[in-house]
C-alpha positions as CSV (number, residue, x, y, z in Angstrom):
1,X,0.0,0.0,0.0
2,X,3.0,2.4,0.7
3,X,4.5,1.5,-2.3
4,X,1.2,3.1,-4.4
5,X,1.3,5.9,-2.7
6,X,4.6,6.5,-3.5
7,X,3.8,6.0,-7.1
8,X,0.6,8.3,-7.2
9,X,2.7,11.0,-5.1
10,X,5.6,10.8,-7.7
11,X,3.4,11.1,-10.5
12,X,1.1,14.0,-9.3
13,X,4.5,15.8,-9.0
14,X,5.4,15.1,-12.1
15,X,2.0,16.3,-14.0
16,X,1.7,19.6,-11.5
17,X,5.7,20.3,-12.6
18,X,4.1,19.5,-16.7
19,X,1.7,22.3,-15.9
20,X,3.9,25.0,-14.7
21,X,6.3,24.0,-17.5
22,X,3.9,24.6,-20.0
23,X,2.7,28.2,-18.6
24,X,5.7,29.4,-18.2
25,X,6.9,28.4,-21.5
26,X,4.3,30.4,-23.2
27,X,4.5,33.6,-21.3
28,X,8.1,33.2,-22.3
29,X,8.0,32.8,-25.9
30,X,5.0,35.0,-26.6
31,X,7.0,37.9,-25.1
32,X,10.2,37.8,-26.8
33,X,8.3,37.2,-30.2
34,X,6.4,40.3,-29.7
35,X,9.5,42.4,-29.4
36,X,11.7,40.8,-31.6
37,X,8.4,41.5,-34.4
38,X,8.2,45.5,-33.7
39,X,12.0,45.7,-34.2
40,X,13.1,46.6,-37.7
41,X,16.5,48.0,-38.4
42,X,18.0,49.8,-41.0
43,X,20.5,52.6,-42.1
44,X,21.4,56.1,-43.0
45,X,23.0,55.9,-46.8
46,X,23.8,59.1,-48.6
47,X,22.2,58.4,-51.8
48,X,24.6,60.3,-54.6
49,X,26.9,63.2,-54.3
50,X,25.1,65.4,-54.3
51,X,24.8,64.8,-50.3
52,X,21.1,63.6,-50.2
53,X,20.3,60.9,-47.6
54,X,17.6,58.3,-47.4
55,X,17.2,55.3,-44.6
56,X,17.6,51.9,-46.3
57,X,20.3,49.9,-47.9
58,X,23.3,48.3,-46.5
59,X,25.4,51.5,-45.5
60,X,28.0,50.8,-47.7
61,X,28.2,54.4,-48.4
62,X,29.2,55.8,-44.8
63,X,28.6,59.2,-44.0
64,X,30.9,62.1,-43.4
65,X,30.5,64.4,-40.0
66,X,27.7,66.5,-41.8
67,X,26.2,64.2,-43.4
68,X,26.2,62.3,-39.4
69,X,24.4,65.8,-38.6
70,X,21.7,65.8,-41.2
71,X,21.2,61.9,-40.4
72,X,20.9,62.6,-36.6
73,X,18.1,65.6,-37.1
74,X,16.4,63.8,-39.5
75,X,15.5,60.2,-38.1
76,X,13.2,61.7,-35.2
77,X,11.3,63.4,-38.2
78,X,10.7,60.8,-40.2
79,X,9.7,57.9,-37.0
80,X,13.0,56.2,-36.6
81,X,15.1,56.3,-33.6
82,X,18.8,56.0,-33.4
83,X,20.2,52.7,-32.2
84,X,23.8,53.2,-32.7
85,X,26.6,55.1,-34.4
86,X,29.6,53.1,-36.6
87,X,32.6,54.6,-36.9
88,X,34.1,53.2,-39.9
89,X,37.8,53.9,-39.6
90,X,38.4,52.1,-43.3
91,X,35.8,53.7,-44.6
92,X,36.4,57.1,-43.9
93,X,33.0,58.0,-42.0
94,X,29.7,56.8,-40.0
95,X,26.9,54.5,-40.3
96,X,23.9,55.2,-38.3
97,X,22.0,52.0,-37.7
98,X,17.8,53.2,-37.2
99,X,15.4,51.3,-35.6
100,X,11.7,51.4,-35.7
């Protein structure tokens, strides 16, 4: 008799541990899916010589100090936020990485 209520002790541990396994798994994941779908990233590229800049691309042009300024004054305007600022030392200038 001991011996089965072991067993039904054991087991009722087991499925009460499934449970809070499976809750907590889904308040996990659906969080970090939510934010990881609002984030979209992209970047400040100076479009042609003339020195006029658009977000998008893959900031292969990088941008001089005024061009940094016009990026910096313009992302708020247009919805974006900064997330960060490359310095490009082999490239000569900055890539500003926007997120939305």
């Amino acid at each position: 008799m001991q011996n089965r209520d072991y067993i039904s002790k054991v087991l009722l541990l087991l499925l009460v541990v499934g449970v809070w396994g499976l809750l907590l798994s889904h308040f996990i994941t659906s969080y970090s899916s939510q934010a990881q779908a609002r984030r979209q990233y992209s970047v400040w590229v100076a479009d042609d010589s003339s020195g006029k800049l658009e977000i998008g691309g893959n900031g292969s042009l990088p941008l001089t100090a005024r061009g940094l300024v016009k990026a910096l004054d313009e992302t708020p305007r247009q919805g974006w936020k900064v997330h960060s600022v490359v310095y490009s030392s082999g490239g000569g200038g900055y890539v500003v990485i926007v997120e939305k």
